[in-house]
Biopython code that builds the backbone (N, CA, C, O; Angstrom):
import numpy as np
from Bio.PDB.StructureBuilder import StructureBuilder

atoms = [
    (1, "UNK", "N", (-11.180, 2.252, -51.055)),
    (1, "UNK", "CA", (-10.836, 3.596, -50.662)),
    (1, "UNK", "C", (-9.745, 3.532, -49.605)),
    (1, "UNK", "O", (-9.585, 2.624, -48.790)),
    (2, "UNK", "N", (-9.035, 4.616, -49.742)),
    (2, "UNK", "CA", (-7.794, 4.069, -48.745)),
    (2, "UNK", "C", (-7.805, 6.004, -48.037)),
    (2, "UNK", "O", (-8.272, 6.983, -48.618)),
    (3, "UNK", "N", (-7.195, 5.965, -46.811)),
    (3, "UNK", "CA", (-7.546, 6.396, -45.663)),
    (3, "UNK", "C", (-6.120, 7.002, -45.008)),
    (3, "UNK", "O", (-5.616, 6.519, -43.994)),
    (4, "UNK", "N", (-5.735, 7.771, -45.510)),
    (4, "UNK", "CA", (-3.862, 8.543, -45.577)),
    (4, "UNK", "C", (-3.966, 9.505, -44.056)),
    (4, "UNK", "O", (-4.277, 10.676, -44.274)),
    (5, "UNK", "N", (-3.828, 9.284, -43.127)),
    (5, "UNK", "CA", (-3.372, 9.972, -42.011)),
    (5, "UNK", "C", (-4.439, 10.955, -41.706)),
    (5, "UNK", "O", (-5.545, 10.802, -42.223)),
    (6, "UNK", "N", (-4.175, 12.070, -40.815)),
    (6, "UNK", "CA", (-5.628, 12.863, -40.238)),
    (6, "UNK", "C", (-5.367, 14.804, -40.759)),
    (6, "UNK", "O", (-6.105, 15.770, -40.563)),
    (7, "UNK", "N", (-3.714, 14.682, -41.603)),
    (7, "UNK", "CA", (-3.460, 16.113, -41.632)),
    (7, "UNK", "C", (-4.173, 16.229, -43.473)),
    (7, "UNK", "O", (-3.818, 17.217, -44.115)),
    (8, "UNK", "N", (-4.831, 15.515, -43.952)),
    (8, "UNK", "CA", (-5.390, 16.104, -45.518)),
    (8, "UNK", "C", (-6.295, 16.967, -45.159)),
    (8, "UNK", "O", (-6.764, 17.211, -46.271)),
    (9, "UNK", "N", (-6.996, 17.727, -44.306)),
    (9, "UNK", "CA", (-7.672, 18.561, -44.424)),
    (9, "UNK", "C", (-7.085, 19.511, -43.077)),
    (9, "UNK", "O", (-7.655, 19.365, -41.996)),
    (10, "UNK", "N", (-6.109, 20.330, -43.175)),
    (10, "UNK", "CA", (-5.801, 21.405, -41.963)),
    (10, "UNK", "C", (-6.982, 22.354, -42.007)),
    (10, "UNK", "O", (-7.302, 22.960, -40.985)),
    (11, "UNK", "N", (-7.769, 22.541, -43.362)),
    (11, "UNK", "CA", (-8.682, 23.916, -42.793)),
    (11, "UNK", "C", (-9.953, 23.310, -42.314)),
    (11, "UNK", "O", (-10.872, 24.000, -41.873)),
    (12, "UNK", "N", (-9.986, 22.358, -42.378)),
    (12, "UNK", "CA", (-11.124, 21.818, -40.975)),
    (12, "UNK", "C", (-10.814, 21.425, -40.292)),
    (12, "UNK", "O", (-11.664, 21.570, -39.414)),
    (13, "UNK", "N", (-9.660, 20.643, -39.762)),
    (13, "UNK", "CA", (-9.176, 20.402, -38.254)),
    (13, "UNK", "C", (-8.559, 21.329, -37.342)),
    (13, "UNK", "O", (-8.586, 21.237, -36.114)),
    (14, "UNK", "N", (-7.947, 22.312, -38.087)),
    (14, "UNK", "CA", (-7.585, 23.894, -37.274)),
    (14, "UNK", "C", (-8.633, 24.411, -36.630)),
    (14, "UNK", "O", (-8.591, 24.541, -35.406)),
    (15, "UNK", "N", (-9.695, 24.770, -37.341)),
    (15, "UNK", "CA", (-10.411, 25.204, -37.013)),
    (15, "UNK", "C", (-11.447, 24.429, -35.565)),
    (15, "UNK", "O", (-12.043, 24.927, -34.609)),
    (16, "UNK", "N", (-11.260, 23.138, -36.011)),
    (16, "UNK", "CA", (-12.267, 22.324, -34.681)),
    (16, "UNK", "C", (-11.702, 22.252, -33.617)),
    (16, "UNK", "O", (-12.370, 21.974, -32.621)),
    (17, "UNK", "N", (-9.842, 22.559, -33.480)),
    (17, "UNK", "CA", (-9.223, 22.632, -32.284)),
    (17, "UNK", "C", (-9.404, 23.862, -32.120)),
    (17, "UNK", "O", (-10.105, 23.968, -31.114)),
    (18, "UNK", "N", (-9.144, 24.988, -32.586)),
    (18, "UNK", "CA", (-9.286, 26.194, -31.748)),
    (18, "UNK", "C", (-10.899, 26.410, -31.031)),
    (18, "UNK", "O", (-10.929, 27.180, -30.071)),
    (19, "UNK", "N", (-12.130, 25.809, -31.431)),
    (19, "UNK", "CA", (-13.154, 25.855, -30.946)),
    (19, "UNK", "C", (-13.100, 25.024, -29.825)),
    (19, "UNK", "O", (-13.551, 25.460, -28.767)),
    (20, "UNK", "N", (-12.600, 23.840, -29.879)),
    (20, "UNK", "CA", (-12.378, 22.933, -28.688)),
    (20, "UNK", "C", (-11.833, 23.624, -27.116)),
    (20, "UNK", "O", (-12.225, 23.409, -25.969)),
    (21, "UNK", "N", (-10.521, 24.736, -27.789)),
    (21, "UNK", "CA", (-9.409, 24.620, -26.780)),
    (21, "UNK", "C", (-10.714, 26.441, -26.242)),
    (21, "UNK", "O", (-10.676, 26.975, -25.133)),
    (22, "UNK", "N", (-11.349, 26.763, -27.058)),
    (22, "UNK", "CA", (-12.131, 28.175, -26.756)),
    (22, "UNK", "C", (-12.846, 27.771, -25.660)),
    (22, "UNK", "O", (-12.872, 28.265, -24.532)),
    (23, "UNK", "N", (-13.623, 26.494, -26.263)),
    (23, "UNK", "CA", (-14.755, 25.692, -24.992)),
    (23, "UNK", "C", (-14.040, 25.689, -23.729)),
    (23, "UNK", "O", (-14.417, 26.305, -22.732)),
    (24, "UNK", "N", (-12.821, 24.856, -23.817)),
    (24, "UNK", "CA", (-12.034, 24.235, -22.676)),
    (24, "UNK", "C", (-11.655, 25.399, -22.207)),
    (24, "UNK", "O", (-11.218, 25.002, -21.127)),
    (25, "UNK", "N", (-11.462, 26.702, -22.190)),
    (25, "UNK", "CA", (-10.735, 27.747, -21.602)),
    (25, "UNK", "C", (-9.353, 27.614, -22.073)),
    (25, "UNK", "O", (-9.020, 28.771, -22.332)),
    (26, "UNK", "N", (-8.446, 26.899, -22.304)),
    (26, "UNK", "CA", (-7.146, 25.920, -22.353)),
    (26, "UNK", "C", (-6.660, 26.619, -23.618)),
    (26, "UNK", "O", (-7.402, 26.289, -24.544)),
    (27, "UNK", "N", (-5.696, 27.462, -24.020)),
    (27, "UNK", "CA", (-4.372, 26.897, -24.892)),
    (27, "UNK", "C", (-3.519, 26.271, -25.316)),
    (27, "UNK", "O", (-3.010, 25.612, -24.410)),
    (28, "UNK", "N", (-2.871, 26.043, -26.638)),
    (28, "UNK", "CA", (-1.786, 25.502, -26.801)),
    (28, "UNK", "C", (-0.708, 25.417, -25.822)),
    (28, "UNK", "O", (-0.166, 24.361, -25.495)),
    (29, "UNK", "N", (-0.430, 26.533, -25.384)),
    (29, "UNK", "CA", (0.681, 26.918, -24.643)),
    (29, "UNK", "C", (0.184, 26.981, -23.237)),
    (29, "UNK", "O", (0.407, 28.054, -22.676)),
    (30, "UNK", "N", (-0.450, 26.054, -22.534)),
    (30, "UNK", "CA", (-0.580, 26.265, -20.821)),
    (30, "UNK", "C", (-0.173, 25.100, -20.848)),
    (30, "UNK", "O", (-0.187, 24.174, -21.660)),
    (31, "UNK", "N", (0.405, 25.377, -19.253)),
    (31, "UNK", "CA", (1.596, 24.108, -18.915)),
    (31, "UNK", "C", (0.204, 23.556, -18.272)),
    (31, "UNK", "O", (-0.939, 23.973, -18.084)),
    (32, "UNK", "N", (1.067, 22.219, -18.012)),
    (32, "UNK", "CA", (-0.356, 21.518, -17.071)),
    (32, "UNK", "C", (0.091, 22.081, -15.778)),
    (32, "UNK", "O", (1.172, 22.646, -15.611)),
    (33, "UNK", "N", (-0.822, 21.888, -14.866)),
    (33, "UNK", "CA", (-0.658, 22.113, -13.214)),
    (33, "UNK", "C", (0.521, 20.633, -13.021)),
    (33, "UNK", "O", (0.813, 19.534, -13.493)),
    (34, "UNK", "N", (0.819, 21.508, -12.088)),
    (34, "UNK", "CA", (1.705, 20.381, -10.791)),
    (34, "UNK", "C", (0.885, 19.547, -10.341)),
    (34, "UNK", "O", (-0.293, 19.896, -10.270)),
    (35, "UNK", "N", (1.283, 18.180, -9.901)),
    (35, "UNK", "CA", (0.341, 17.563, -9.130)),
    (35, "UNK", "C", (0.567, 17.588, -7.560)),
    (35, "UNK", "O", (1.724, 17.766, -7.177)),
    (36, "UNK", "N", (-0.278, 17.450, -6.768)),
    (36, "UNK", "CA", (0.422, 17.439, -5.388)),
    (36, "UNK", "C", (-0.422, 16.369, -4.178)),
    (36, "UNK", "O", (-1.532, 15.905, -4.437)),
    (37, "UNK", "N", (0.207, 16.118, -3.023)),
    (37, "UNK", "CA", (-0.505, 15.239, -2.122)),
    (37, "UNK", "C", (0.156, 15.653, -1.026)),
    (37, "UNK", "O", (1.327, 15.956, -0.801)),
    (38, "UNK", "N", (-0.895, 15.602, -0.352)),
    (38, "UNK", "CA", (-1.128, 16.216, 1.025)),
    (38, "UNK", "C", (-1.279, 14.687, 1.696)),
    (38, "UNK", "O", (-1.950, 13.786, 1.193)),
    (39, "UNK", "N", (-0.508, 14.587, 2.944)),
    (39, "UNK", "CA", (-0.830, 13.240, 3.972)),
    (39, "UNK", "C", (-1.473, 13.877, 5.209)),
    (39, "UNK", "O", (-1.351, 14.885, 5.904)),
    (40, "UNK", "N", (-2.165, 12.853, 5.133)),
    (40, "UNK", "CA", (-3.202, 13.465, 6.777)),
    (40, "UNK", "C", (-1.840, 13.254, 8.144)),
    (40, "UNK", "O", (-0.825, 12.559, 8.135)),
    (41, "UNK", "N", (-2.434, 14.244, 9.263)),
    (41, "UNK", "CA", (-1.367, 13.561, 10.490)),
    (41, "UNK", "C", (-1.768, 11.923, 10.693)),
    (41, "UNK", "O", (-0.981, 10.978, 10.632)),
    (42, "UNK", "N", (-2.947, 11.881, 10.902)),
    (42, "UNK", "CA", (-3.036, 10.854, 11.028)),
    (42, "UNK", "C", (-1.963, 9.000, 10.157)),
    (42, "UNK", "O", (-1.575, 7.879, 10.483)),
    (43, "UNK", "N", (-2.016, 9.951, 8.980)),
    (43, "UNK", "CA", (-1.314, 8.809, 7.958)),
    (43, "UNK", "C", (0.430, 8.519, 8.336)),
    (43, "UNK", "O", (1.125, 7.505, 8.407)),
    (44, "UNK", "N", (0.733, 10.331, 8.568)),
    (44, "UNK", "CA", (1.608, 10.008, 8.965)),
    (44, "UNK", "C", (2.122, 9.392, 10.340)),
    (44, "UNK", "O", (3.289, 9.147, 10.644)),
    (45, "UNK", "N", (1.518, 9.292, 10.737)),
    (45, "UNK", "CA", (1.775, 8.817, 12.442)),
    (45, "UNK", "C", (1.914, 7.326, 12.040)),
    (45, "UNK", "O", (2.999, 6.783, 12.245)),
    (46, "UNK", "N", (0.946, 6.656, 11.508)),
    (46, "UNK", "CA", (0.333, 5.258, 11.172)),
    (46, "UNK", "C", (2.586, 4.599, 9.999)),
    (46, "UNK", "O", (3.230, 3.553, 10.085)),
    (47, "UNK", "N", (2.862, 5.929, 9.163)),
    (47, "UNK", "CA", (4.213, 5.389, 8.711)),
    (47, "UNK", "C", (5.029, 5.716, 9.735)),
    (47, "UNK", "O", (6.060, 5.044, 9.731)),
    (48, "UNK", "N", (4.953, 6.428, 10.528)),
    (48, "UNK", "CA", (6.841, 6.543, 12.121)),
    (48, "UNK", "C", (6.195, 5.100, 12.845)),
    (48, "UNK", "O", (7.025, 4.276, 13.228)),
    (49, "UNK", "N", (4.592, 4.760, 13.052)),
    (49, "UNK", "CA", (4.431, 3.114, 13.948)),
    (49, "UNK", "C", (5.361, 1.825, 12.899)),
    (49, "UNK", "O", (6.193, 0.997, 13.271)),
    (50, "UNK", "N", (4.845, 2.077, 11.606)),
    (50, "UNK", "CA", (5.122, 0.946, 11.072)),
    (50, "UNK", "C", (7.012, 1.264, 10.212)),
    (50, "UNK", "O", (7.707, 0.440, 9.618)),
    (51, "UNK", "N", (7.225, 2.353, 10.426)),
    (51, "UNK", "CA", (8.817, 2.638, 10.447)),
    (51, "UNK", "C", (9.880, 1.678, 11.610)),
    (51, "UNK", "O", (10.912, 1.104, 11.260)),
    (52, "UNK", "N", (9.303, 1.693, 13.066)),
    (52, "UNK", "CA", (9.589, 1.024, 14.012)),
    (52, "UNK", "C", (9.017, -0.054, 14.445)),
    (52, "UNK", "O", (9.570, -0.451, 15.471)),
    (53, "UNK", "N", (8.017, -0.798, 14.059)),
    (53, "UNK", "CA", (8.142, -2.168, 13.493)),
    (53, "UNK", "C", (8.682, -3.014, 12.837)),
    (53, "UNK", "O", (8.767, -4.187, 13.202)),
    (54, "UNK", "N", (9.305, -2.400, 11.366)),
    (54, "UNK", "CA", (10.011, -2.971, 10.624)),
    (54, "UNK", "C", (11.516, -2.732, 11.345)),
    (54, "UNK", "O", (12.452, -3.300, 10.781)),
    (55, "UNK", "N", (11.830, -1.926, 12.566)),
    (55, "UNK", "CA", (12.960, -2.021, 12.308)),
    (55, "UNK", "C", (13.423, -2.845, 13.856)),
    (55, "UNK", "O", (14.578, -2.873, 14.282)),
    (56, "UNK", "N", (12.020, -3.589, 14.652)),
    (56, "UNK", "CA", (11.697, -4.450, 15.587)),
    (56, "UNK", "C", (12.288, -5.790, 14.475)),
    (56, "UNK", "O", (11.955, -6.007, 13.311)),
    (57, "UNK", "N", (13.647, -6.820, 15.690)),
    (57, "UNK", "CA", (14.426, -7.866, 15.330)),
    (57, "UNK", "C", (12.773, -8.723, 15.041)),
    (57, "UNK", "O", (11.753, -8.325, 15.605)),
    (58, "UNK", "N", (12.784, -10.326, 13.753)),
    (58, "UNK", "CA", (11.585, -10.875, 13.811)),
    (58, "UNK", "C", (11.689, -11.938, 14.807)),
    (58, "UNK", "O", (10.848, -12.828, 14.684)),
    (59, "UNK", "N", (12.530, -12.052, 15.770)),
    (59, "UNK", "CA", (12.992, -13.252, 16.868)),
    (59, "UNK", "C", (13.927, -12.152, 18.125)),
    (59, "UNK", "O", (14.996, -11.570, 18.309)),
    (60, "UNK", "N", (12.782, -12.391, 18.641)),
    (60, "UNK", "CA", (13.004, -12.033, 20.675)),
    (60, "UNK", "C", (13.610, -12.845, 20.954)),
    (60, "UNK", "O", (13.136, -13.967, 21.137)),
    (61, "UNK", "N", (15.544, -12.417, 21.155)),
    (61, "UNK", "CA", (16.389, -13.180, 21.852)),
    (61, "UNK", "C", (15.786, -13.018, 23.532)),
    (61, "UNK", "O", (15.684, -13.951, 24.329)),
    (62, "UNK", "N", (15.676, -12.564, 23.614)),
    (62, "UNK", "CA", (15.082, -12.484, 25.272)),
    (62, "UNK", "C", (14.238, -13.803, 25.732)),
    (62, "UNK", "O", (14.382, -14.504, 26.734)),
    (63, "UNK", "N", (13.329, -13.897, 24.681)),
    (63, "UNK", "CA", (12.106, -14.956, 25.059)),
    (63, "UNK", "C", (13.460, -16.050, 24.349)),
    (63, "UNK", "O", (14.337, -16.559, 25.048)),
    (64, "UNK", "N", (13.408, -16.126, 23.687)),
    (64, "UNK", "CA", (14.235, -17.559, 23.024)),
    (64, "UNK", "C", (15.025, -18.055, 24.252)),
    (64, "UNK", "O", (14.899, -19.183, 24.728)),
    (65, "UNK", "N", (15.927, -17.008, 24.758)),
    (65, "UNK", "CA", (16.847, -17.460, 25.701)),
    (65, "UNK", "C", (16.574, -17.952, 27.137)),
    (65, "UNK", "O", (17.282, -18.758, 27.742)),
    (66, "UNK", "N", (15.374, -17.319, 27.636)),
    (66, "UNK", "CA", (14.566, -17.742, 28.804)),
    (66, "UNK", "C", (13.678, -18.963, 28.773)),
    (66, "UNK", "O", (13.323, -19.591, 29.771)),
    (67, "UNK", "N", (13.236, -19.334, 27.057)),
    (67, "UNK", "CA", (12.740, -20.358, 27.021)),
    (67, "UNK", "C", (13.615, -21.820, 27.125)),
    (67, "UNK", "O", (13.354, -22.859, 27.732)),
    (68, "UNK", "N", (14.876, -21.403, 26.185)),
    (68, "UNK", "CA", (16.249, -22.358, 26.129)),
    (68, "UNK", "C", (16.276, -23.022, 27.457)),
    (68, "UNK", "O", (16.162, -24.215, 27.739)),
    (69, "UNK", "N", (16.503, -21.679, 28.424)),
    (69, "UNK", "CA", (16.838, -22.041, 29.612)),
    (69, "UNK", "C", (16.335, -23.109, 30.624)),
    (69, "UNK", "O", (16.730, -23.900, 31.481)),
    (70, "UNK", "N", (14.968, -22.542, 29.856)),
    (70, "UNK", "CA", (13.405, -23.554, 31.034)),
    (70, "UNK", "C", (13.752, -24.952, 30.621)),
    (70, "UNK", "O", (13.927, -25.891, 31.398)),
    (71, "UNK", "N", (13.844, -24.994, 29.150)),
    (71, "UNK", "CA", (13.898, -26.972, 28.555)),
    (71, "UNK", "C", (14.984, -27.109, 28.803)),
    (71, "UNK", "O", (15.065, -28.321, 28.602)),
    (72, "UNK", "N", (16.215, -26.727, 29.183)),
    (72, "UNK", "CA", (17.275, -27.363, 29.668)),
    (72, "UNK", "C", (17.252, -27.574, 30.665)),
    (72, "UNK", "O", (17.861, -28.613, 30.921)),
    (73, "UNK", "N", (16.668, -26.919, 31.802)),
    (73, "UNK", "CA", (16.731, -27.471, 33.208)),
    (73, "UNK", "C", (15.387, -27.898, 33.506)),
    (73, "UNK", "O", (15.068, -27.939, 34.695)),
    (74, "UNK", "N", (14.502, -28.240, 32.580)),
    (74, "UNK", "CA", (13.363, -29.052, 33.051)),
    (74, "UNK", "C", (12.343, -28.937, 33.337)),
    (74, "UNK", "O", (11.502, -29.799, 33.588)),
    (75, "UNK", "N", (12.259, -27.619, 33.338)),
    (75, "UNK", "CA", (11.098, -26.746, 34.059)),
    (75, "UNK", "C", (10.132, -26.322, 33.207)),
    (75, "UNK", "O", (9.104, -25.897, 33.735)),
    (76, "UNK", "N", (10.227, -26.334, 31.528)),
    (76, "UNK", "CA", (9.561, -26.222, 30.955)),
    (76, "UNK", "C", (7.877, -27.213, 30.568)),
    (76, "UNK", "O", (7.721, -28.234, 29.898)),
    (77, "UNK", "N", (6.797, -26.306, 31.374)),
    (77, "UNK", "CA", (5.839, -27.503, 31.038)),
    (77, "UNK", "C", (4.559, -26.365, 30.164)),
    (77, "UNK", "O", (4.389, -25.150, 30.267)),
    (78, "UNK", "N", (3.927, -27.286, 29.428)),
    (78, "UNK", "CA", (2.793, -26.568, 28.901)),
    (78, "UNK", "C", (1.977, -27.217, 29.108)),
    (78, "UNK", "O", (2.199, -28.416, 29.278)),
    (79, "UNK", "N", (0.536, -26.642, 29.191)),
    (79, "UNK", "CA", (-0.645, -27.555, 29.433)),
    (79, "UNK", "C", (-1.257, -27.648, 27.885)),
    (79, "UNK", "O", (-1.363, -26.969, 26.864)),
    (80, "UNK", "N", (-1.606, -29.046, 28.460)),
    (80, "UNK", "CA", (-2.233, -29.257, 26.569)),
    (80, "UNK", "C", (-3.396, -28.598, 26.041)),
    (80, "UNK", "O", (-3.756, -28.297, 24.903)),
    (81, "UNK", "N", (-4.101, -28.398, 27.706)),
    (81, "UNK", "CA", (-5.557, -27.899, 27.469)),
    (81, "UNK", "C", (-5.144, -26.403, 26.693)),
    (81, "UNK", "O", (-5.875, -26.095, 25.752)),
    (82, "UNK", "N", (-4.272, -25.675, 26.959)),
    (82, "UNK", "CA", (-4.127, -24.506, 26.525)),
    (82, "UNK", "C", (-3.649, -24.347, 25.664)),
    (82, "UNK", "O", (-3.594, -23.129, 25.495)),
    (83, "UNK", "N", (-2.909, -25.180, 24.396)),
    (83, "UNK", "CA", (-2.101, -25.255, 23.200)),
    (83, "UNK", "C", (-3.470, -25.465, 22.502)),
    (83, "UNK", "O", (-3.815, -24.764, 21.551)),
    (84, "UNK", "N", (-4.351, -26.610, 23.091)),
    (84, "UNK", "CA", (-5.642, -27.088, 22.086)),
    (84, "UNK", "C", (-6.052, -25.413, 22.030)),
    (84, "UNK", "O", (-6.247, -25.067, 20.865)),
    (85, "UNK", "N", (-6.188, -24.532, 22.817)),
    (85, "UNK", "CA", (-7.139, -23.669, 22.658)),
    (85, "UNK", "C", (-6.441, -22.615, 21.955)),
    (85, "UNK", "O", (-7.059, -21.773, 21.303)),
    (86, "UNK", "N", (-5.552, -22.622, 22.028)),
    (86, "UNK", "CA", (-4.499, -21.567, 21.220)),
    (86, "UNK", "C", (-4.709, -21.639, 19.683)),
    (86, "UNK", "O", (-4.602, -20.768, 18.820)),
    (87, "UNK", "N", (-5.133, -23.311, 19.594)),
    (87, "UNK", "CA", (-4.838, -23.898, 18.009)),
    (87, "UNK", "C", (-6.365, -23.656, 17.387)),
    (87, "UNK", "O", (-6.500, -23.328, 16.209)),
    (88, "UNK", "N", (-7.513, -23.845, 18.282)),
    (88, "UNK", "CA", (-9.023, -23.479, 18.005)),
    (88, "UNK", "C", (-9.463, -21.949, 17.989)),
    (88, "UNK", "O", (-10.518, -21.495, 17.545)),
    (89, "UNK", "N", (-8.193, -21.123, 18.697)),
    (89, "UNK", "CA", (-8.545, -19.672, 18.285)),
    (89, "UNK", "C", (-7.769, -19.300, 16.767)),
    (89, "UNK", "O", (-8.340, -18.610, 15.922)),
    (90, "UNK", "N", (-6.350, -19.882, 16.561)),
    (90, "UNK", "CA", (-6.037, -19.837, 15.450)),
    (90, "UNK", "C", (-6.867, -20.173, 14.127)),
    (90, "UNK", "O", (-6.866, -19.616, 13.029)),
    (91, "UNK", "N", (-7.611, -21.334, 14.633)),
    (91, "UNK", "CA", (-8.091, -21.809, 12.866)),
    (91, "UNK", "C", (-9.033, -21.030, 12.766)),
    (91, "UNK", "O", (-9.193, -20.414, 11.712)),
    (92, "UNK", "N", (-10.019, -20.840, 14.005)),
    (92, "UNK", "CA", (-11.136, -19.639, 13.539)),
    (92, "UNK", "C", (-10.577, -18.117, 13.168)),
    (92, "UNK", "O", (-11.086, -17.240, 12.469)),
    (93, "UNK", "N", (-9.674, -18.143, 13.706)),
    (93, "UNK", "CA", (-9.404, -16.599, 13.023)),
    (93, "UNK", "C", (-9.179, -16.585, 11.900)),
    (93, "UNK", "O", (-9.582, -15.622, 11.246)),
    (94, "UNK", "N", (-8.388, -17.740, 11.200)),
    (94, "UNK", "CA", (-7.809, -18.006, 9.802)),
    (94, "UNK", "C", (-9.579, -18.438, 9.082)),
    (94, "UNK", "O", (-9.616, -18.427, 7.852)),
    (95, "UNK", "N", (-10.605, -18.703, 9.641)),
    (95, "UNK", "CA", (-11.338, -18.991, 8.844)),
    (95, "UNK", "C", (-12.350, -17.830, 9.115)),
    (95, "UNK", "O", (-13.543, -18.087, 8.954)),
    (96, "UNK", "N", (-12.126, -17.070, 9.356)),
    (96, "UNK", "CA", (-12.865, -15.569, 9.493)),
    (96, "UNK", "C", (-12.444, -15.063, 8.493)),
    (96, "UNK", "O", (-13.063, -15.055, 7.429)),
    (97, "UNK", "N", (-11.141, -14.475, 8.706)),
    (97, "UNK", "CA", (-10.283, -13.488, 7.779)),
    (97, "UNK", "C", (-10.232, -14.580, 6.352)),
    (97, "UNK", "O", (-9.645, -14.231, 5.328)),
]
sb = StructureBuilder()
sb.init_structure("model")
sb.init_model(0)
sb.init_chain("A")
sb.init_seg("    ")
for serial, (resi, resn, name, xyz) in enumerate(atoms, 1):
    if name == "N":
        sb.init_residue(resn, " ", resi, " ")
    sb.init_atom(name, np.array(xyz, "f"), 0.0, 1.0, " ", f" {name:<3s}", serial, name[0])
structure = sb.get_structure()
């Protein structure tokens, strides 16, 4: 048996859409609605912070240049105890998140 498209019978499928579109309230002819979105203040506040972040340089000539300064004239010292701890708050955070 072979199976030719869905228009061989219009006087029963006419009929099951106009009962359909009766149920639905809905016509042929209604446009759909618009869609729309509303942003909270809040959301927007959260895009003007991260607007001026992105447009924050990713390298502080300020610090670079004050640091330059320290290892060229010598003065630059770090304590180890405090790099170790810098590096033990890093991995736990990385192994949290």
């Amino acid at each position: 048996m072979k199976i030719q498209g869905n228009n061989q019978l219009p006087e029963v499928r006419e009929p099951n859409l106009r009962q359909a579109e009766e149920k639905s309230g809905t016509e042929k002819t209604s446009l759909p609605q618009d869609d729309s979105v509303r942003i909270s203040s809040g959301a927007k506040e959260a895009q003007k912070i991260m607007a001026e972040v992105e447009k924050a340089p990713d390298i502080r000539e300020d610090k670079v240049r004050e640091l330059k300064t320290a290892i060229d004239a010598g003065t630059y010292n770090v304590s180890g105890e405090a790099v170790a701890e810098k590096m033990i708050k890093e991995f736990m955070l990385g192994t949290i998140i």
